[in-house]
N, C-alpha and C positions, 0 to 999 in steps of 0.2 A: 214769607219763610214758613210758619205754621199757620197760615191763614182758612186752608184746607181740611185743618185737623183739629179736630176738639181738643179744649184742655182738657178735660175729664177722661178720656180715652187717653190721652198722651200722660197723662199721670196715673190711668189705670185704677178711677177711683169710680164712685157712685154719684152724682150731682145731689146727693144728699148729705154726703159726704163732710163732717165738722171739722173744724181747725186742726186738731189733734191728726187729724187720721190724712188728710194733705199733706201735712209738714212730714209725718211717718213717710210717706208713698213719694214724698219727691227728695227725703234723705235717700231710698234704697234705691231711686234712677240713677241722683246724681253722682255718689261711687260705683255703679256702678258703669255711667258713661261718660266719668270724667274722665279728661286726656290726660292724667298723667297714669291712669292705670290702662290707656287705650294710645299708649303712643302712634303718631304718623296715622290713625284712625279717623279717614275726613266723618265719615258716616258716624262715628261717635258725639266727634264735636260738633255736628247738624243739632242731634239726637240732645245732647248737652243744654246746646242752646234754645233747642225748643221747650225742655221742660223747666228750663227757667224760666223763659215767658210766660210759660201756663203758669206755675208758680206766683210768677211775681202779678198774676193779676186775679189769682181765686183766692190768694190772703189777702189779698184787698178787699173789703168788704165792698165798697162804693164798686168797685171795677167788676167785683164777681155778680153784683147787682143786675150791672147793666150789661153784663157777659148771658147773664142765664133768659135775660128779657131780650136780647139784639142780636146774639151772637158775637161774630168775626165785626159783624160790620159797626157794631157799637165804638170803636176803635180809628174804624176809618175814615178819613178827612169829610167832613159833612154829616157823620154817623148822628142817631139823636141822644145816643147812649153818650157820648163822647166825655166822661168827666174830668179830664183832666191829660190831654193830647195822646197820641200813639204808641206804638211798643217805638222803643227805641229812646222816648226823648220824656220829655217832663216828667210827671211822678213816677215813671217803670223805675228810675233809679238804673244804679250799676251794678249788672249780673255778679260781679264780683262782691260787692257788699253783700247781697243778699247770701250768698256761697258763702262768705266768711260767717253770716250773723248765724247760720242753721249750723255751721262746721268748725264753728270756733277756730279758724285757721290751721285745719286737718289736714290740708294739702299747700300750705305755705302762706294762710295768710297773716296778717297780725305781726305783730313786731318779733323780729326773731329772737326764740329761747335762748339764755344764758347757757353756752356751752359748759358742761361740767369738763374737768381736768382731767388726765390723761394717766390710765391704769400704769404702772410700773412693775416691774420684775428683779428680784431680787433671789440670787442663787448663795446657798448656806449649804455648807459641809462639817457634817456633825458624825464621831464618833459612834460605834454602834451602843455603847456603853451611854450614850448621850440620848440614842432612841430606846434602849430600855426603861432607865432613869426617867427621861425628861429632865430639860434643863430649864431655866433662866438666863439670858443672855442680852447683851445688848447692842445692836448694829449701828453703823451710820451710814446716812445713806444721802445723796447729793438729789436736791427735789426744787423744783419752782414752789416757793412757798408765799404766801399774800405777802405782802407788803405791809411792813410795821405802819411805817409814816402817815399813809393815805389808807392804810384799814381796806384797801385792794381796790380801791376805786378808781386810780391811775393819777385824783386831780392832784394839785398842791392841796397838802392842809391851809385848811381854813378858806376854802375856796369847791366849787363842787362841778359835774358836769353841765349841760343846758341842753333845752333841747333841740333834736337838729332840725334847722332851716328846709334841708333839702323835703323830708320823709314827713315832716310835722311830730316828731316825734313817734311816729308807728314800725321804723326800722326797715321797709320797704317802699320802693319806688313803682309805680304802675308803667305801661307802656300799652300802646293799643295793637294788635297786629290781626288786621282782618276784622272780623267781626268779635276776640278774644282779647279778652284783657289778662294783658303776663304780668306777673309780677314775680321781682328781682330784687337782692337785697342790696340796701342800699350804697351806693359808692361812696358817701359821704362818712357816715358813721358805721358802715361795716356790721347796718344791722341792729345794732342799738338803741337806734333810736334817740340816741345824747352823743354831743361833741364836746370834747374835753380844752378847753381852750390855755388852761395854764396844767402842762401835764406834769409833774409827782418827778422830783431829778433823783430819789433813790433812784426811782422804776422806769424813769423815764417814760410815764405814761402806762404803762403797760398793768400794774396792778399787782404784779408778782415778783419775785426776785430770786435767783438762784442760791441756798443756803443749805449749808450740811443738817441734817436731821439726826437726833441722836435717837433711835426708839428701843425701847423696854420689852423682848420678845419670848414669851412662853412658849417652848416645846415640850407636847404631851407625851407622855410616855407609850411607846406602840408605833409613831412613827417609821419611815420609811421612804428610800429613794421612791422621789417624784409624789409624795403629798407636797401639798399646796397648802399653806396658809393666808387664809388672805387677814389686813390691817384696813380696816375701812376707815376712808379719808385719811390714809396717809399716802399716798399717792399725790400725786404733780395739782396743783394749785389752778382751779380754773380761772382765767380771764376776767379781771374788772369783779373779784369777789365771789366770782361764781363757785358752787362745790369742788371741791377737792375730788379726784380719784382716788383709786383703793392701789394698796401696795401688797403684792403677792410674792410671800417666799414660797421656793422652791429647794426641797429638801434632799440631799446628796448623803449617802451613808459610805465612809470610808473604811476602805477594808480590813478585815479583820486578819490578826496573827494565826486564832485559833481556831477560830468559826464564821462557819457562812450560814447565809440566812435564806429561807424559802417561805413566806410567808411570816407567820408567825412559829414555825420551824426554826431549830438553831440545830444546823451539824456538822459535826467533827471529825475528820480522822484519826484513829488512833490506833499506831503499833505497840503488837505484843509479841513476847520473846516466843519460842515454837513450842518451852516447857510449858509454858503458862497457857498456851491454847491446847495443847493434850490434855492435860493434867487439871485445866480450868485456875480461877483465883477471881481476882475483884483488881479494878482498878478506880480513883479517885481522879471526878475530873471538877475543877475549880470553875463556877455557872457564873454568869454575870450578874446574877441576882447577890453574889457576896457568899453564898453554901457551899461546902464540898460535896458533891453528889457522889455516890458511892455506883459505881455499876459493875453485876455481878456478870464474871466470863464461866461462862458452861464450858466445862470438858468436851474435848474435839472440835473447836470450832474453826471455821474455814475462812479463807480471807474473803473480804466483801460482805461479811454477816451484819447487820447493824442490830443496834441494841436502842431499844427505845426508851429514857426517861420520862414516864408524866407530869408535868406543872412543873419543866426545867427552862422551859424556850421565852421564846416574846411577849409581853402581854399585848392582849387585842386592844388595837388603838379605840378611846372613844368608848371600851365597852367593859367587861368581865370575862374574866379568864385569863391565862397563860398556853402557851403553848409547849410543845414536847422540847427537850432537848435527845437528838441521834446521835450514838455516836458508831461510826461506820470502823470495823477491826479489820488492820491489815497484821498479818502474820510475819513475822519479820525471821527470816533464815540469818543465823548466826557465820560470822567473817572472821574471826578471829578465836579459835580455839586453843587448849593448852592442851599436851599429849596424853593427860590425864582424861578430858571431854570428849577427844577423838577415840581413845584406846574404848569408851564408857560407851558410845556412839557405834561402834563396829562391833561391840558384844550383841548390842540390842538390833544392828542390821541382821546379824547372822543370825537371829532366833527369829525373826520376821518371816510370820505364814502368807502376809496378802491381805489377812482381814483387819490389820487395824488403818489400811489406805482403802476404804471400801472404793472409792471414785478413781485412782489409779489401777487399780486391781480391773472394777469395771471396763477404765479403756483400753487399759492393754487387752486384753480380751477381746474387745470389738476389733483392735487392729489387728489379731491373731487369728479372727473370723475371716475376716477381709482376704487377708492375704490366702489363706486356705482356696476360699472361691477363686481367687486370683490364678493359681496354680493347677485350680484339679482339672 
């Protein structure tokens, strides 16, 4: 198989090359022409398997010995180097042990990890008065939680798991295919690596049990649809004891009577009667903060004007500061007169020159332009 090819070139070292600096040079072959990063790649798993062999016989002292004095042939049937049989069989050992003992079961070997539990989601709809403030609140929430009885283990109390027969306790089964050795977790224990023989009749074996959660939940002030709070370890209950997931609220602000929010922005609509925008005045709008803010209306102003308050709106979540309260003026034409308001109203059309409408006065004049051109 590599019998043509040096190990030293095949690992890309110097045949002076110490312990250290091998092991370094045949970690970065073997990620990178292992198959499971080199899927359906024969020429990888050649590649794979060659600088295993190189490997498994230049950290052999005794073997790199009679490698650097014999070559290839030190190895082969009759060889004088021969110490101890062939690639393939007596002390070479299994490519795969060697793979697991430099990789610590990087690519599956080793008994399989404790699955942690399963993140949850949780939707909360909270007043905006409630993302100003911040509240205090408390949820329940339905969650696979460990197991009183058996402490998550699955077995009966007073009684524990063993280990499995099939795997020897490692949680995986080997299988040979080709010249590769696959490994699969085990059918037996499901990985484990322990079989539970008298299983837990809360849990019925399993380690965890479906139970209402009552939890204790802080919302900071600043909030806002779609932050995220996460509860770490409170989230779904992993397998046989294993961590818990993390439990994440997601935060819904319910709409407002008086105000919308844009940021840390709070604005309002607000009509005023047609004297009060001539003539100007103030109007009092009531802030979530608990103040009356006072905001002053300038004489003549048009509808769609916004007025801006400083340190009236949102405070920034997590930080310092407030944000503006806007509040946006619509001018409201009056619907219901008395003969007195109308008689008051037509005194003041008839002395009307044009210039206290400067923006009416302006269009009609563009349409009087127009039409002219139109005509001549």
């Amino acid at each position: 198989m590599s019998a043509e090819i040096d190990f030293y070139e095949l690992l890309e070292v110097e045949r002076t090359a110490d312990e250290k600096v091998l092991k370094s040079a045949y970690r970065k072959l073997a990620m990178k022409f292992h198959p499971d990063k080199n899927p359906g790649c024969a020429d990888s798993e050649a590649k794979f398997k060659q600088i295993n062999e190189a490997y498994a016989c230049l950290s052999d002292p005794q073997k790199r010995a009679a490698y650097d004095r014999y070559g290839h042939a030190a190895f082969q049937q009759g060889g004088g180097g021969n110490a101890g049989g062939g690639f393939g069989g007596g002390d070479f050992g299994d490519i795969g042990d060697i793979f697991e003992t430099i990789f610590g079961g990087a690519f599956g070997g080793g008994r399989q990890q404790a699955r942690r539990g399963a993140d949850l989601r949780y939707d909360m709809e909270i007043t905006l008065e409630d993302a100003f403030h911040g509240k205090e609140t408390e949820i329940a929430v339905e969650v696979s939680q460990t197991c009183s009885p058996c402490g998550g283990s699955g077995a009966t109390p007073g009684t524990a798991a063993r280990r499995c027969n099939m795997c020897k306790g490692h949680g995986k089964v080997r299988a040979q295919q080709g010249f590769f050795m696959v490994e699969r977790a085990c059918p037996t224990c499901q990985g484990r690596g322990e079989v539970i023989e008298s299983p837990c009749k809360h849990c019925r074996g399993e380690g965890r049990v479906d139970a209402e959660q009552r939890l204790q939940v802080n919302i900071p002030a600043g909030v806002d649809t779609g932050t995220r709070i996460r509860l770490a370890g409170k989230g779904e209950a992993g397998p046989f004891g294993s961590p818990a997931g993390d439990l994440y609220l997601f935060l819904h602000i319910q709409r407002h009577s008086v105000f919308e929010r844009e940021g840390t922005t709070l604005l309002t609509r607000c009509p005023i009667s047609f004297t009060t925008a001539a003539l100007g005045g103030e109007i009092e709008i009531p802030g979530l903060d608990g103040a009356v803010h006072v905001i002053e209306i300038p004489a003549g102003i048009q509808s769609g004007k916004q007025l801006r308050k400083r340190g009236a709106g949102m405070p920034v979540l997590q930080g310092r500061g407030i944000g503006d309260l806007v509040v946006e003026i619509h001018v409201e034409t009056p619907t219901k007169l008395s003969a007195r308001q109308k008689e008051l109203l037509r005194d003041f059309q008839a002395t009307e020159t044009g210039d206290e409408s400067p923006q009416s006065k302006g269009f009609f004049d563009r349409i009087k332009d127009a039409w002219t051109d139109l005509t001549e």
